[in-house]
Structure formats: structure tokens, C-alpha cells
C-alpha positions in Angstrom: 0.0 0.0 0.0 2.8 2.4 1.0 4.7 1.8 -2.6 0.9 2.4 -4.3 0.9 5.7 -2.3 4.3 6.7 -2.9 3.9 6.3 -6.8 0.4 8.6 -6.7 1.9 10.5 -4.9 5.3 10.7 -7.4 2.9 11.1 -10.3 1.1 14.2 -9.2 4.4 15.7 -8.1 6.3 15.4 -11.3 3.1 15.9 -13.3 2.7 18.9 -11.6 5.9 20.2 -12.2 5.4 19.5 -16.0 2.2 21.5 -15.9 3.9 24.5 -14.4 6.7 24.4 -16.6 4.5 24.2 -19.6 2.1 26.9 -18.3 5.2 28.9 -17.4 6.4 28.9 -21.1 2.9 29.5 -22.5 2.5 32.7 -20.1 6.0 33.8 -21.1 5.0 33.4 -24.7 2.3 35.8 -24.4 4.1 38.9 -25.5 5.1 37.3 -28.9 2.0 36.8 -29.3 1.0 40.1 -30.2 3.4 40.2 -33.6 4.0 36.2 -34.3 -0.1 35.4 -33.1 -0.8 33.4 -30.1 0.6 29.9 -31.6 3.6 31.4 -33.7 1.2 31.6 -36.7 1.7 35.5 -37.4 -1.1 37.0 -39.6 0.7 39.3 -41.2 5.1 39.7 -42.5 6.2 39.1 -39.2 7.7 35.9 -39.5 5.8 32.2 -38.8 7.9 31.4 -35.6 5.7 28.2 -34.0 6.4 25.0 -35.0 10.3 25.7 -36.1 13.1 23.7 -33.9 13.6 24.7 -30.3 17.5 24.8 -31.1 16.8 27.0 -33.5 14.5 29.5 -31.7 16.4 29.5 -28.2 19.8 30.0 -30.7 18.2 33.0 -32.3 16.6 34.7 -29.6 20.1 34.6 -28.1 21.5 36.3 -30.9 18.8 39.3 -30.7 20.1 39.2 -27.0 23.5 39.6 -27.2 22.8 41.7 -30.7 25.3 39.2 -32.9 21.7 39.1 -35.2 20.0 42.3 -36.7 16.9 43.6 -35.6 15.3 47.0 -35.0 12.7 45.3 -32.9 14.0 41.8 -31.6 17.0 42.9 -30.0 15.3 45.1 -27.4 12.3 42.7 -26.6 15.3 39.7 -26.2 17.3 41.6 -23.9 14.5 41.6 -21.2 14.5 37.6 -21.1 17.3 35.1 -19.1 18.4 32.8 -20.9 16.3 30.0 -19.2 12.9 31.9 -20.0 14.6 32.0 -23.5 14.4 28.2 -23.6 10.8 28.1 -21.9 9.9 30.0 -25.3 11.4 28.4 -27.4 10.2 25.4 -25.8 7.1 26.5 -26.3 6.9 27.6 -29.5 8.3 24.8 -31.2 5.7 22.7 -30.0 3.6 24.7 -32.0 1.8 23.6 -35.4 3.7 25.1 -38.3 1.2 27.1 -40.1 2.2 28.8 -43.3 1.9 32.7 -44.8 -0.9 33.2 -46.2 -0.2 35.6 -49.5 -0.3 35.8 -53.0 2.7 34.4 -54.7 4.3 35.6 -58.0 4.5 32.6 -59.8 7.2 33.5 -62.7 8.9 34.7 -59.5 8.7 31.8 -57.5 10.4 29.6 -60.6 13.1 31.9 -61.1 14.0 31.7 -57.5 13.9 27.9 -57.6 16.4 28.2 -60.2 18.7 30.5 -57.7 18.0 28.2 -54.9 19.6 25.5 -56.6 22.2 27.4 -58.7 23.3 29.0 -55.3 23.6 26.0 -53.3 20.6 27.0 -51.0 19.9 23.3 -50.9 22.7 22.6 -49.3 21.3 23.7 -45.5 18.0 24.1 -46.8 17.0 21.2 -48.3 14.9 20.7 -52.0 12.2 23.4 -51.1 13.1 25.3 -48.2 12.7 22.2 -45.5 15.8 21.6 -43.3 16.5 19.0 -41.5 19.2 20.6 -39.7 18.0 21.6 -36.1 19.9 25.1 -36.5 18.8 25.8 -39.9 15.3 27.4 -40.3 11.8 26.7 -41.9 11.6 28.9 -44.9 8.9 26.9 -47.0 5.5 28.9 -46.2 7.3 31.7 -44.9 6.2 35.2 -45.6 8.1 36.7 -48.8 8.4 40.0 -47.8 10.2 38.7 -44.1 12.3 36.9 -46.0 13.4 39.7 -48.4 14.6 41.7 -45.8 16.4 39.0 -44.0 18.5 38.0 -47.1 18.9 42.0 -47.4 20.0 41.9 -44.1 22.2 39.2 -44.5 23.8 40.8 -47.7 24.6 43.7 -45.6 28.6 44.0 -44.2 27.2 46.8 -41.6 24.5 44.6 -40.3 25.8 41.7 -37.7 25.2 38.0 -38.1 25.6 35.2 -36.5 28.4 33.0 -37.2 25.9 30.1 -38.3 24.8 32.8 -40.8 28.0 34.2 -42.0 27.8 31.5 -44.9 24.7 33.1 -46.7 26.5 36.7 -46.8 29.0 35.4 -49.3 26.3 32.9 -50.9 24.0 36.6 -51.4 26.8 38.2 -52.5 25.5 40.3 -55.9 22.0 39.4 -56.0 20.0 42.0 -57.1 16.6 42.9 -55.0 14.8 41.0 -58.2 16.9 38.2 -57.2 16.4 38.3 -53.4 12.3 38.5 -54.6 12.5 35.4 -56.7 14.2 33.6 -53.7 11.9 34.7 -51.5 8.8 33.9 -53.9 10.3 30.5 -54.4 10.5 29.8 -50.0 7.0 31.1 -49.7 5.3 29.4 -52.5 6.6 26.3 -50.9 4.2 24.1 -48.0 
């Protein structure tokens, strides 16, 4: 009886902690919700953030943090975060469905940057159509064109400060024109 009672009692105390954990990360998540949407499902260009890898997420917010990534916006909202509530959100978010942009895509756009994705080795990290399956590496299939256009503008950018996972893609952007960047960024969003 004693080892039946210890094991209840061993449930509800782990459980427990599970369910504050989990309602911890949602409450911290409530912020983001007002640009990326309540499940990471933005309804606008702000980027699609729920359902992409934890490692991912917690490595990026990090970056805003310590401002090694570029953002007007990000980098001020991530400074007020430790790095553990951080993890919680990305925790959080990544347990998220992944719900694509919804926009109108350029079609004769979206071919011409499938041609630059391969031609450039895009591929490479982000697989045939903009799927990774690199933990690091991010979703961009479904992603919102115009978000993307500025982070590959970004990117292309030698005054603008990237991580050193993203160093790579400066040299891989290097002399594409904003038609190009468009196209690439047609081609990512017209993916699923």
C-alpha cells in the first residue's frame, strides 16, 4: 500500500511540475503573441515562428540578445529575457503547429527563385524546397516573402551583424539583385 501511495503521490508531483513548466512557457509566450499570433502563426510579414526547432529558436533569440543578429525590434524585446525563459519560449513555440503565410505568390517569380536556390547552393542547408532538416537551420517553405526579403537584405549587408551560423549566406548573397532576393523569396514562400 505504502509503494501504491508513494507512486500517486510521485505522479502528481512530477506531473505537476510538468504542468507549471508548460504553463510557465505558455504565459512567457504571451508577449510574442502580439506580432508572431498566439501559436507562432503570425497574420501578417512578421515571420511564422511556431512549429520551427527549439534549437533554433532559443539560438536566435540569443542572438537578438547579445545583438550578434540584426533587428530594429527583436534585440530590445530579447534583452528583457534570461536565458532559461529563452528556452521556456522556445520550448514552447516549437511545440507549435507550423502554419504557413498566407499571401499571394508571384508565380514566374517563384520559378526563377527555384532556379537561384539551386544554382546557389541553397539546398545545401536548406534542403529541395526550403525544409531543413538541420535543427539550426530554419523553416523557410511557407514563410512570408516580404520577411524573407529583408532577412537575405540583411544578410547581404557587411554593416548589419550575423551570427556565425549565418556568416555562410553573406557570401552565398553576395551580388544578387533585390529582383533576385524577390524570386528567392517567392520560391521559399510558395513552398508548403
Amino acid at each position: 500500500m505504502k509503494k501504491k501511495l508513494f507512486a500517486v503521490v510521485f505522479c502528481f508531483f512530477f506531473c505537476g511540475m510538468a504542468w507549471a513548466a508548460s504553463n510557465e512557457a505558455q504565459s512567457l509566450s504571451v508577449p510574442c503573441a502580439g506580432c508572431h499570433g498566439s501559436e507562432g502563426a503570425s497574420k501578417g510579414e512578421i515571420p511564422v515562428i511556431g512549429g520551427l526547432s527549439k534549437v533554433y529558436l532559443e539560438a536566435t533569440m540569443k542572438n537578438y540578445k547579445n545583438e550578434v543578429r540584426y533587428s530594429t525590434v527583436m534585440t530590445r524585446i530579447a534583452q528583457g529575457y534570461s536565458d532559461q525563459q529563452i528556452a521556456a519560449i522556445g520550448e514552447y513555440f516549437s511545440n507549435q503547429p507550423w502554419i504557413p503565410g498566407s499571401q499571394e505568390i508571384n508565380a514566374s517569380m517563384a520559378k526563377r527563385g527555384e532556379k537561384l536556390h539551386m544554382e546557389k547552393g541553397c539546398a545545401g542547408c536548406h534542403g529541395a524546397v526550403g525544409i531543413s532538416s538541420i535543427a539550426t537551420v530554419p523553416r523557410l517553405a511557407g514563410q512570408y516573402a516580404r520577411y524573407l526579403f529583408y532577412q537575405m537584405a540583411d544578410y547581404q549587408d557587411p554593416d548589419k551583424p550575423i551570427s556565425a551560423a549565418a556568416r555562410p549566406m553573406r557570401g552565398m548573397l553576395a551580388g544578387l539583385s533585390d529582383d533576385d532576393l524577390e524570386a528567392l523569396a517567392h520560391f521559399y514562400a510558395s513552398q508548403k
